[in-house]
N, C-alpha and C positions, 0 to 999 in steps of 0.2 A: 536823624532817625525818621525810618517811614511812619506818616502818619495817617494810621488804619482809619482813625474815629472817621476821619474828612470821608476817606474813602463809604465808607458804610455811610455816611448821611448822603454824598451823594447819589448811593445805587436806590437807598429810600425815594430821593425824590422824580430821580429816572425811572423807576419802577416800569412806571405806565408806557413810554417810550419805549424800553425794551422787550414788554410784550406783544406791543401792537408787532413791530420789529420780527421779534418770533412764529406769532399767528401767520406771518407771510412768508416766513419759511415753510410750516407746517401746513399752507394750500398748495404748494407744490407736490404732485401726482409720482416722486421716487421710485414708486413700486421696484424690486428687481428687474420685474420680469415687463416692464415697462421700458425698454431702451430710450427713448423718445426723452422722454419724461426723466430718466434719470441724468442725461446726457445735458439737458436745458435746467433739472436743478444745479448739477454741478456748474455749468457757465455762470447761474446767478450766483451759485457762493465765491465765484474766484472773482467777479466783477463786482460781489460786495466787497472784499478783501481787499480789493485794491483798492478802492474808496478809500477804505480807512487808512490807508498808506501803506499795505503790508505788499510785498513782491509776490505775487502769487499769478497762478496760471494753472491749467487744464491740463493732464496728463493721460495722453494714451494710452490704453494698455491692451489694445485689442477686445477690450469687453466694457464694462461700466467705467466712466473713465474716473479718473482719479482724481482730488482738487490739491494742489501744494500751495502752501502758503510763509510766507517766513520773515522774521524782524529781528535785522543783525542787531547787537548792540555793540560801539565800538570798546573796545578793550575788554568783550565777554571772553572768557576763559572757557564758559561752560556751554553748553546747547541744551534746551529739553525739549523735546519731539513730541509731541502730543497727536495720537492716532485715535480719529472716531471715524462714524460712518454716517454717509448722509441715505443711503437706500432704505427704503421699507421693507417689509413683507408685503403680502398680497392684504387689502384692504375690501375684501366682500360686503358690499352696501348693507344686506341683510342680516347682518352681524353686529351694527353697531349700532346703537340708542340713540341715534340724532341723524338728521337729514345726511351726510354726508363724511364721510373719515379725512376728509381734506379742506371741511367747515368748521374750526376750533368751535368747543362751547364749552362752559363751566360750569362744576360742579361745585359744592362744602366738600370742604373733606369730610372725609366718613362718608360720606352717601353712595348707595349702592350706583353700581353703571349706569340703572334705568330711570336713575331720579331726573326729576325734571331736570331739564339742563339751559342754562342762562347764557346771553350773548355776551361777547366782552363790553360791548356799545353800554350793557345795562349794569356795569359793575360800578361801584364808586374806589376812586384810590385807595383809599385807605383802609377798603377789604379784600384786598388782593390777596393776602397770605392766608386765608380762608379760603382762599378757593384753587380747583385744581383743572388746568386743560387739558380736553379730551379729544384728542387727533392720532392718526398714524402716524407713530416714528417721535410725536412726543417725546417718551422717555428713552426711548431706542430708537436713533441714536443724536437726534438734531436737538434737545435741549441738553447733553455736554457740551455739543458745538457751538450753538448758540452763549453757553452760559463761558466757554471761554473766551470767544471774540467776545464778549460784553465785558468781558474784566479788561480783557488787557486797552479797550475804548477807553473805558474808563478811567484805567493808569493814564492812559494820552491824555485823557482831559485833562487831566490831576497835576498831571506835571510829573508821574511816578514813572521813571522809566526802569523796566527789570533790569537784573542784574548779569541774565544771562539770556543768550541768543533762544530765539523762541520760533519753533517750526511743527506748521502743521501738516498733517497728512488725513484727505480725509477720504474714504471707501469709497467706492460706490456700487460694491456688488458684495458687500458684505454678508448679507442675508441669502446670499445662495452658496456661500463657503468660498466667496473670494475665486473661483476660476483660473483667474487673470490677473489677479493682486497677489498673489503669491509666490506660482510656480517661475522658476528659473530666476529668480530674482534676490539679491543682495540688499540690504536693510540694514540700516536707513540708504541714502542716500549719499555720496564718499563727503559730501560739506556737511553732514546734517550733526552728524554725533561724531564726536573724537576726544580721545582724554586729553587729559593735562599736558600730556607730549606733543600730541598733535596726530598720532596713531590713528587709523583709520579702526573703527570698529563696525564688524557689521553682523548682522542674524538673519538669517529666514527661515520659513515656515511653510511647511506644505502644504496644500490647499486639502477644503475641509467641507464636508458635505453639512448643509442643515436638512433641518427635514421640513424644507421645500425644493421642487421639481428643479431641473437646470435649465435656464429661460435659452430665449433664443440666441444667445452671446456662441461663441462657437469657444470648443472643451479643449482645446490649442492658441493657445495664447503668444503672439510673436514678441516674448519679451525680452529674450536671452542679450538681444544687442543693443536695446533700448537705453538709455543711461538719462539721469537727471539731475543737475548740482543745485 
């Protein structure tokens, strides 16, 4: 039987390690409408990803490129596909309460946006859960990302290995309605998800405006013949 308590005493005392971890995700400049920037976050998540041992690489799409990542497990029966996004919105300096939207700082919870804001340098461990970071793309979408590469690290320390094959997909133009992550394309991936049979299953989704502008990515995406296992 898995043994969770281990697991949770661990993530206790890694706490501080996977924030610092995180805060360098969150100084990366995603924006959408930032090609540049979104293009060199994605290289760092696929070149963090392999670090930890998972097969991953950079996916074309014509516009925000896409990060895959994936950990067979021998004799999994089953897949789960875990889809986030690593882009921002537009981050306007004069909007936000502290020096910088791509400078983590910390609040208490409860505190209003403008309350003073603390550096991580000045926190001590064991008031971490007290306190909340305040950066672009924080909650949306890079602390799911973050918070699943930090579990399944952690099963690897552990010795926990899952029980079923584990694949990621992560956006990178999610915040302008996906463009180029969408249109003409089959979902997941023909290895990524399949039943008990072995049956290919797939879905897609038509692309979707937010209510921010369309960047400079161009609104024809050559993805029809693209393929990725």
């Amino acid at each position: 039987m898995t043994n969770w308590a281990t697991f949770d005493q661990r993530l206790i005392a890694k706490r501080p390690s996977i924030v610092t971890g995180f805060l360098e995700l969150l100084r990366r400049n995603t924006v959408s409408q930032n090609p540049d920037g979104v293009r060199a976050g994605g290289e760092w998540l696929a070149a963090l990803m392999k670090s930890r041992g998972l097969d991953a690489r950079v996916l074309e799409t014509g516009g925000g490129p896409a990060v895959f990542g994936e950990r067979r497990v021998p004799g999994a029966a089953r897949t789960v596909l875990i889809y986030c996004h690593y882009d921002t919105k537009p981050a306007p300096a004069a909007a936000w309460f502290q020096p910088s939207p791509f400078e983590p700082v910390f609040r208490t919870l409860g505190d209003a946006d403008d309350a003073t804001a603390v550096s991580f340098e000045r926190l001590a461990e064991e008031d971490l859960l007290d306190w909340r970071v305040y950066a672009r793309g924080a909650s949306d979408d890079k602390g799911p990302i973050w918070s699943h590469l930090e579990a399944l690290a952690l099963m690897d320390e552990l010795g926990l290995p899952p029980a079923v094959n584990v694949k990621f997909i992560f956006d990178g133009e999610e915040e302008i309605g996906s463009p180029c992550f969408g249109p003409s394309r089959a979902w997941p991936p023909p290895t990524a998800r399949r039943s008990s049979k072995g049956s290919r299953t797939a879905w897609s989704r038509p692309p979707r405006r937010s209510e921010s502008s369309w960047p400079a990515f161009p609104s024809t995406c050559p993805l029809s013949s693209a393929t990725w296992a």
